[in-house]
Residue, then its C-alpha position, 0 to 999 in steps of 0.5 A: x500500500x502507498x500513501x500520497x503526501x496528504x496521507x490517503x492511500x493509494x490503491x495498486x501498490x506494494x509497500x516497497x513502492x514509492x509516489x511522487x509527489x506534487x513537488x515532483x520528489x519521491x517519497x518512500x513507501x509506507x506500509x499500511x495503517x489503519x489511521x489511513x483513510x482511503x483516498x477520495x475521487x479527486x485525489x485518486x486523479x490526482x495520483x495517477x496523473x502524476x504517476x504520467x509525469x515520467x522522464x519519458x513521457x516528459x522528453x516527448x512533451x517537450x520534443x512536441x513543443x520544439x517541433x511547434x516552436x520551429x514549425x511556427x518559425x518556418x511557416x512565414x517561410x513557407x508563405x514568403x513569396x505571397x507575403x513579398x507579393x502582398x506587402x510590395x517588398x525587395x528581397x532585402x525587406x523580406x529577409x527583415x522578417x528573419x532578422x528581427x525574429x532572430x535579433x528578439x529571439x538572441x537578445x532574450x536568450x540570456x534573459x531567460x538563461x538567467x531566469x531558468x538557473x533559478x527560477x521554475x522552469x516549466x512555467x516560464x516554458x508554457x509562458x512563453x508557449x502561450x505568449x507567441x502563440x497569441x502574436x503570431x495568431x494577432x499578427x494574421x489579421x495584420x493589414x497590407x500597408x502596416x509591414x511594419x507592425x508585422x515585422x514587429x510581431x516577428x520580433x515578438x514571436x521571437x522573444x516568445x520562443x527564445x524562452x523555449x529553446x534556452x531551458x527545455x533542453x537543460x530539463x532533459x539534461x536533467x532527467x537522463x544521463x550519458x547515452x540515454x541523455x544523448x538519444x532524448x537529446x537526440x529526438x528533441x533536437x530532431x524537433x528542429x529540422x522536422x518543426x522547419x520541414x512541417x512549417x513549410x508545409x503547413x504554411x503551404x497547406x494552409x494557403x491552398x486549402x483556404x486560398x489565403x496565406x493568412x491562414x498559415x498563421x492561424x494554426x500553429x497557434x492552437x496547437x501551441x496552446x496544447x503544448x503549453x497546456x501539457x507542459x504544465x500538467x505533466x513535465x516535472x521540474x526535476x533537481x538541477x543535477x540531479x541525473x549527474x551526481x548523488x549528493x547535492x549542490x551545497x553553493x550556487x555561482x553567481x552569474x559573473x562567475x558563471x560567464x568568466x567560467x564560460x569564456x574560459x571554457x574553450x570546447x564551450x566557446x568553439x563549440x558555439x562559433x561553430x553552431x553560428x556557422x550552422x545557423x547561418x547556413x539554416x538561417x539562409x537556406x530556409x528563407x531563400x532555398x524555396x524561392x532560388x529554385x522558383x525562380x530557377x524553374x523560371x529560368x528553364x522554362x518549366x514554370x512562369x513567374x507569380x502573378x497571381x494573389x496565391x502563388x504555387x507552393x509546389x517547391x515549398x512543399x517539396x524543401x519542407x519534405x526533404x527538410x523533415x526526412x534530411x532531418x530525421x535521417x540526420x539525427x540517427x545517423x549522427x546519434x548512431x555514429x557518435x556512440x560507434x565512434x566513442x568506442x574508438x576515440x573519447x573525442x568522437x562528438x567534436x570530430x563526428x561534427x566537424x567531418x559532417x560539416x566539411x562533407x556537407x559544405x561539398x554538396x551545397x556548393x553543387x546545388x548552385x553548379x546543377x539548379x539552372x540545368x537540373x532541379x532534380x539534380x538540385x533537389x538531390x544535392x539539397x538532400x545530401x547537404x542538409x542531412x550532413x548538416x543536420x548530423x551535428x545538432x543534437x551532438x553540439x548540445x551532448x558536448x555543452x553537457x559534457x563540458x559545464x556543470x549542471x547549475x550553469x547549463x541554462x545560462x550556457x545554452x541561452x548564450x550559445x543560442x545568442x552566440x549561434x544567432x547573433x554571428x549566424x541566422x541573425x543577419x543571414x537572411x537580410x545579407x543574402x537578401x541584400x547581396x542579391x539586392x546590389x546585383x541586381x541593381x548593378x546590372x540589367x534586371x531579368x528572370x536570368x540574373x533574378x536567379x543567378x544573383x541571388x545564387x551568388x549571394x547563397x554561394x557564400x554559405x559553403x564557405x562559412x559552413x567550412x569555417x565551422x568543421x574548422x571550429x568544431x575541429x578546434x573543439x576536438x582539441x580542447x574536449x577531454x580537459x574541459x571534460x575532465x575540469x567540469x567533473x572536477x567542478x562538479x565534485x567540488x559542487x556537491x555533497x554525497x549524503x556519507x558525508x554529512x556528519x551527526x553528532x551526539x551528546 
């Protein structure tokens, strides 16, 4: 028989069982007494529903919210040469909308690193959840000469999401440890490129089905609503460290100290310019891929350009296909690759990253070689290149949690996020956009040198793609000491229960 913290028992258990509590703790198991009362209905509820706040069912909710996160990012996307058409704006003006979307997403990122160190973390993830939702369901029913207060709203959806992506992987990194924490990091950063890959079809979707871009924008709210629900009935908010040590923290750095420890951490430091040199890459291939290929289609002769009020979603909904697939395949791959290689060296993360990476630079330089003769041959291209690209995700966080102690991962990884946007998809978008811009003004404008200059412009991906094999090259270097000093550190943070002396009179 068990009991709940209120003292009722609890029907279906053995007295060697244990309950968890509201508090998310675990309680002993008692055995029965006859001072227990049987417990009422709505107690009863109340205890089997927490018996579904497992860490499993924790990592699925918040692997849900990552893909609700990243699929209402990429859903303008998914819309963008209809909202070009709609608001008159260049390709500089529409790359705005990922700017400033990610220019509010970095800045918040600290913040709520700040916050998710010390405070609850899940309420401040379903706040966040239901805050973007709200503005990105407002920002639908904004008029054609306001662009304006639409790209605002991007900024505010921006700051919603930025709560999300700086603490929920530190609750994960919370609840498991060694190689389970790398398969449950695994599938939730498989979030990021399915998320990306369902925005472009939803927002495509939603478009032809109701014959108004508007309405790409009025879905994923509701969902986002659900996750926000869930998170705060069923994630637990478990210990900071609990999964990587017994005893427990005995002092808490202060937020100075955590920064001069972060900078130091040179593993930590690569580790995030490289993820920049990611963002970058994603950050401008998700806003400008679908409509480089329209436009290179356009040039073969295999489609006309959009004149109407609703444009083809056809290439669209193709990139989010390939972007869905690329990306689970990408996450196994790179998880599966990663425990092989540990077998054979202790530096495996960094190096399975790095060579990704290079491979990856490779087959995205050819995509511009084979678009204005082949889209197929595009297509294919862009399916090679993202799934070595999407290999490193999941991975560039197990080497956060490898190399900085739990009580500091939150702020780690807001700031590797701010990092990551600020020198990567943070500019990216409104740059090619820009670049693509001058060209054209700087010769005759045509379908043909539409194309090409904005081809031009994506050329300079590869290049920063291969400055970041470089970066994660440099983590190899540096992982096992940075490893070993975060284990020191740890040890140095805590207290096993042995060591707590009694005395007596």
């Amino acid at each position: 028989m068990c009991v709940e913290s209120d003292g009722c028992e609890i029907e279906g258990c053995s007295s060697s069982d244990e309950v968890r509590t509201l508090s998310g703790s675990m309680s002993p198991g008692l055995k029965s007494s006859p001072d227990l009362h049987p417990c009422k209905p709505g107690q009863k509820f109340r205890a089997a529903l927490l018996r579904c706040r497992s860490p499993a069912a924790a990592a699925g909710i918040l692997s849900f919210g990552n893909v609700l996160n990243y699929m209402d990012r990429y859903t303008v996307a998914g819309v963008v040469q209809d909202i070009q058409r709609h608001y008159g704006q260049s390709d500089s003006g529409i790359g705005l909308l990922q700017t400033v979307f990610i220019c509010s997403f970095m800045v918040a990122a600290p913040i709520f690193g700040y916050l998710g160190d010390r405070f609850n973390r899940k309420v401040i993830l379903s706040c966040g959840i239901f805050f973007w939702s709200i503005v990105t369901l407002s920002s639908s029913f904004i008029g054609k000469e306001y662009y304006w207060l639409f790209v605002l709203s991007r900024g505010l959806v921006g700051i919603g999401e930025s709560s999300y992506s700086s603490i929920s992987p530190t609750i994960i990194g919370d609840l498991f440890t060694n190689n389970s924490r790398t398969m449950m990091l695994s599938v939730f950063y498989l979030a990021i490129p399915l998320g990306s890959g369902l925005g472009y079809i939803l927002g495509s979707s939603a478009k032809v089905a109701a014959g108004d871009w508007h309405w790409a924008l009025r879905v994923s709210p509701v969902l986002g609503i659900t996750a926000g629900t869930l998170i705060l009935v069923f994630v637990p908010e478990p210990k900071r460290g609990s999964a990587d040590q017994m005893g427990r923290v005995k002092t808490r750095t202060s937020w100075c100290c955590d920064m001069k420890a972060l900078a130091k951490n040179r593993s930590y430091v690569f580790s995030s310019l490289a993820s920049a040199a990611v963002s970058f890459a994603t950050g401008a291939f998700g806003m400008w891929i679908p409509l480089y290929l329209v436009r290179a289609q356009v040039v073969q002769k295999t489609a006309e350009a959009c004149t109407k009020e609703v444009c083809s979603s056809t290439d669209s909904l193709i990139f989010g296909a390939i972007t869905c697939v690329t990306g689970l395949l990408g996450v196994v791959i790179g998880a599966a690759t990663t425990r092989f290689c540990r077998q054979k060296t202790e530096r495996a993360d960094p190096l399975v990253c790095a060579v990704s990476m290079l491979g990856s630079a490779i087959f995205i330089c050819l995509i511009f070689v084979v678009a204005k003769k082949s889209i197929v041959g595009a297509y294919v291209c862009i399916f090679i290149g993202e799934t070595l690209l999407f290999l490193n995700w999941a991975i560039t966080a197990d080497i956060l949690m490898f190399v900085v102690i739990p009580t500091r991962r939150a702020t780690a990884v807001a700031f590797q996020s701010f990092t990551s946007h600020l020198l990567g998809d943070a500019g990216s978008p409104y740059l090619i956009g820009l670049i693509s811009d001058a060209l054209q003004q700087s010769y005759a404008t045509s379908a043909l040198w539409r194309f090409l200059s904005l081809g031009y412009a994506l050329m300079l991906c590869p290049f920063i793609i291969v400055l970041g094999g470089m970066f994660f090259l440099a983590t190899a270097l540096f992982f096992l000491d940075d490893r070993e000093k975060a284990e020191k550190q740890l040890s140095q943070l805590t207290r096993p229960p042995s060591s707590v002396k009694v005395t007596t009179k």
